[in-house]
ZAMARGU-4260 file (C-alpha; in steps of 0.2 Angstrom, whole numbers, plus 5000, padded with zeros to 4 digits):
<rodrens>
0) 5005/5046/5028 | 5004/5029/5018 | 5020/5027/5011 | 5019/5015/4993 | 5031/5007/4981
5) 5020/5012/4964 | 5006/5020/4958 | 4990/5010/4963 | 4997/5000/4976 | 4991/5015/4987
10) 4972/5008/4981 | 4973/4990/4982 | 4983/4990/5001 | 4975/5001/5013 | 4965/5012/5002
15) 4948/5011/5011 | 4955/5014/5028 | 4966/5031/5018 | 4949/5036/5012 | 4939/5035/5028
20) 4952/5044/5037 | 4951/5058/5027 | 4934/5059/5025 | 4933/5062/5043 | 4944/5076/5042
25) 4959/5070/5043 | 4974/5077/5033 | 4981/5060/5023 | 4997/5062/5011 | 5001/5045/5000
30) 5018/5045/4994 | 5023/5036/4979 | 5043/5032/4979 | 5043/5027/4959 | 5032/5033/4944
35) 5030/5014/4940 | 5036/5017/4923 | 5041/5000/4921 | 5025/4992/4922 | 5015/4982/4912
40) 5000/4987/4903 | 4989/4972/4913 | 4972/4977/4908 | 4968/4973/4887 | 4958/4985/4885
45) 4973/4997/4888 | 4984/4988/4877 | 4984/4999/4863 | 4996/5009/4850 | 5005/5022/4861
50) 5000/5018/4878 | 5016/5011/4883 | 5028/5024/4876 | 5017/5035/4886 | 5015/5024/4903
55) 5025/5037/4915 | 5013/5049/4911 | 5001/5042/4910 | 5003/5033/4926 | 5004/5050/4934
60) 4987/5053/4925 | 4980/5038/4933 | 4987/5042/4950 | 4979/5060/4952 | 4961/5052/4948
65) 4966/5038/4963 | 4971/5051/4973 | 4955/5061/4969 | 4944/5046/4974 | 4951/5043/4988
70) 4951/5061/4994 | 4970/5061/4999 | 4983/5072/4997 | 5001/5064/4984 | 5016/5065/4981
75) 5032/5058/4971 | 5049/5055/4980 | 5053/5056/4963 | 5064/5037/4961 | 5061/5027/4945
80) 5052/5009/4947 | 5064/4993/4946 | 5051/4982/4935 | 5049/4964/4942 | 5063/4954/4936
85) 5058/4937/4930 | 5069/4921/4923 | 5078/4908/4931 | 5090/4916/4934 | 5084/4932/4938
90) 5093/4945/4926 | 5101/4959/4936 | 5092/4974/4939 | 5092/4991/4926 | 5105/5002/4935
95) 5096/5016/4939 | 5082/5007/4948 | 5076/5013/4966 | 5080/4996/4971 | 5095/4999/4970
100) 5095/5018/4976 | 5108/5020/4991 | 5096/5019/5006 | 5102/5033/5013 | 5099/5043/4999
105) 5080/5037/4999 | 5081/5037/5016 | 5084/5055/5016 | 5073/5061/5001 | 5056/5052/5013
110) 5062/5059/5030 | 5061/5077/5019 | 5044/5073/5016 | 5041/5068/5033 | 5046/5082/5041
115) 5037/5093/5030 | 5021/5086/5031 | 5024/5080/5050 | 5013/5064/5051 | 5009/5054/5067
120) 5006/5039/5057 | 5016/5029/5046 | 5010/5014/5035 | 5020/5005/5024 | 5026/4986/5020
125) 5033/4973/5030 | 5049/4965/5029 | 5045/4954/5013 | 5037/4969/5005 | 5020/4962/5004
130) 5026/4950/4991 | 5043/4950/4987 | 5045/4965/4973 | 5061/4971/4974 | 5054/4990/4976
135) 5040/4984/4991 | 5056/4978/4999 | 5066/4994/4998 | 5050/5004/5002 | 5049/4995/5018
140) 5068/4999/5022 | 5065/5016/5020 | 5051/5017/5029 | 5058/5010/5044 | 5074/5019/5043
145) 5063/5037/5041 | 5051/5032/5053 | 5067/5029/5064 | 5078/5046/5059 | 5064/5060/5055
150) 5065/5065/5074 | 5082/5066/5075 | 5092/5079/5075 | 5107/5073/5070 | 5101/5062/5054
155) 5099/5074/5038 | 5101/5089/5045 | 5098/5097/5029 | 5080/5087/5029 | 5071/5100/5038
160) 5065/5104/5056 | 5063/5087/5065 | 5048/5079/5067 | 5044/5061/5077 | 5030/5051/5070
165) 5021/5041/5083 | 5018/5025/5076 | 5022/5014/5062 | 5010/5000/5054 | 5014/4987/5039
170) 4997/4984/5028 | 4991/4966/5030 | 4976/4967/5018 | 4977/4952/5007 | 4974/4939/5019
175) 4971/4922/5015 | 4957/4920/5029 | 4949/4934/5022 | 4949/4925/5005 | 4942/4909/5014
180) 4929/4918/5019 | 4923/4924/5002 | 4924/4908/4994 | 4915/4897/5008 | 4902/4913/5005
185) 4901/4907/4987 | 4903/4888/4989 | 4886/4889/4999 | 4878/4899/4987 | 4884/4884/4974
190) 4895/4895/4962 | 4914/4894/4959 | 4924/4905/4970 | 4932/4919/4957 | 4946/4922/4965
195) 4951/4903/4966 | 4969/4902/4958 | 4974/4919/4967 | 4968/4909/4983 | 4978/4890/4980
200) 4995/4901/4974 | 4995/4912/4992 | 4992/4894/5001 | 5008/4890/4994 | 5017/4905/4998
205) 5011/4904/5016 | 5018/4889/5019 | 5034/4899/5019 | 5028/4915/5028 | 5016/4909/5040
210) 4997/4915/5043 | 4998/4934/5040 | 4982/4934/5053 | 4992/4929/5067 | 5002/4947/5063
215) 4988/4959/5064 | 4986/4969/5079 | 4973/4982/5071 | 4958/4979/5061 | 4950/4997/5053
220) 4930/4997/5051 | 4930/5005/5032 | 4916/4994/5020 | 4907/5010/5019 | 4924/5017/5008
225) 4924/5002/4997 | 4918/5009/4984 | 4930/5024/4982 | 4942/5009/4985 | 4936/5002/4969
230) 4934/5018/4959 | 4952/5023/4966 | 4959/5006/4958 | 4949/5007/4942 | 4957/5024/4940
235) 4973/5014/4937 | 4967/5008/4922 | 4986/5003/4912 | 4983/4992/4928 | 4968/4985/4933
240) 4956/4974/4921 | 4937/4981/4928 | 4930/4964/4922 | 4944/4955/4932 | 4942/4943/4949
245) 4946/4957/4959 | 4929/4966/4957 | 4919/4948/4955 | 4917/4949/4974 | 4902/4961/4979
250) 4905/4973/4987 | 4888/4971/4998 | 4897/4952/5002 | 4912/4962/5007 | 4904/4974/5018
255) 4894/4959/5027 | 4908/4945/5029 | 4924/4955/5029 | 4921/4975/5033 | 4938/4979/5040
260) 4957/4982/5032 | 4970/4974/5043 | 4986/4982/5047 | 5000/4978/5062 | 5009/4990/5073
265) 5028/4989/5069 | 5034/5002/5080 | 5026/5014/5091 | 5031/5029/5103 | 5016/5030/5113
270) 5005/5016/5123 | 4992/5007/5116 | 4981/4991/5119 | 4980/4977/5106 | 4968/4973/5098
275) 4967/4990/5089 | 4951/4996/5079 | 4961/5014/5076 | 4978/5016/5069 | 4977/5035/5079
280) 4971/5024/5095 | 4987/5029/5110 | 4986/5046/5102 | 4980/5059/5114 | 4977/5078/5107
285) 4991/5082/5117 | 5001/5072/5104 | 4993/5084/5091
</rodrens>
């Protein structure tokens, strides 16, 4: 179960390690805690008459075609995105924003869908949300308070029959070492590195966070699902420019240099040995 703030995040964090999984039989739910019907339309060729009166639909619309090429399973928890608040200072949040959802109310509508669909993995964010969106920050509270109350009996015991999930990962796929390694790839080639002002303004946030690197515990072989990666996030087209850096690496480069999604184990109820190349690695088919 990969558990995501907004529509699309479930493409660009994870999505080629949710789509090898399934594709090798695994059953793989995302689940989407707001319809991201505050988002902006960020692509121009989607900025158009009508398009943003329509952006909770059509979000959903775009989600289903991810989901679709990805080959996972999805569903809504049904909480309505906060939008990213932005000014100095930051004006207050609208109030019916998931952000500001008691947690245990969201706590309780993802333990529901835990139970039901009875996962023995979990992904989801770190403390700091990824980057610090006020809904990736609740979306990692939840997580870890479901993660933490799905088996018990005693929490939301109108939720549904118990179920413990085994372990419990936060997605660490935009390193800045991976991003190195692209850009001394094009600086031997002779070109100018596309990604360039993405990598210089995470060099500065990481002076406060540290090297993500130095977090990962499990690295997951998936260049061969790149591609339904990159047609899952081009699905989310109110959201992703197709002519933007994002897709000015090469794939082939990506699959050479950097063929892995990164991830670290948070939590986990069964023994393992780190490194990890398998977020089911500790899990036995007695487990299952």
């Amino acid at each position: 179960m990969a558990v995501h703030a907004h529509p699309d995040d479930e493409s660009s964090k994870g999505g080629a390690t949710t789509a090898r999984y399934a594709d090798e039989g695994n059953d793989v739910l995302v689940v989407t805690l707001t319809g991201g019907e505050r988002g902006s339309i960020l692509n121009p060729a989607m900025d158009t008459p009508g398009v943003l009166e329509r952006m909770n639909d059509i979000r959903r619309e775009e989600m289903a075609a991810a989901a679709a090429a990805l080959g996972v399973r999805q569903t809504w928890l049904g909480f309505i995105d906060s939008g990213l608040p932005e000014g100095d200072p930051m004006p207050p949040l609208p109030e019916d924003s998931f952000a500001l959802v008691p947690l245990e109310v969201a706590t309780e509508a993802l333990v529901r869908v835990v139970r039901e669909f009875k996962p023995h993995v979990i992904t989801t964010y770190d403390e700091m949300g990824g980057y610090p969106h006020p809904d990736h920050i609740r979306c990692h509270e939840v997580s870890v308070a479901a993660y933490e109350a799905a088996g018990d009996p005693e929490k939301f015991p109108d939720a549904g029959e118990p179920w413990t999930p085994l372990k419990l990962y936060y997605d660490h796929g935009f390193s800045i070492r991976r991003m190195e390694v692209f850009a001394e790839e094009f600086a031997a080639m002779g070109e100018p590195f596309p990604m360039q002002e993405w990598l210089d303004r995470s060099r500065k946030y990481a002076v406060e966070r540290g090297d993500i690197m130095a977090r990962v515990t499990t690295q997951v072989e998936c260049g061969k699902y790149f591609p339904h990666r990159d047609d899952a996030l081009r699905a989310h087209a109110t959201q992703i420019d197709p002519n933007g850096a994002f897709f000015a690496i090469p794939i082939e480069m990506q699959q050479r240099l950097w063929p892995t999604e990164e991830f670290e184990l948070a939590r986990t109820r069964v023994r393992t040995d780190i490194p990890e190349t398998d977020l089911f690695a500790g899990i036995t088919d007695e487990h299952r």
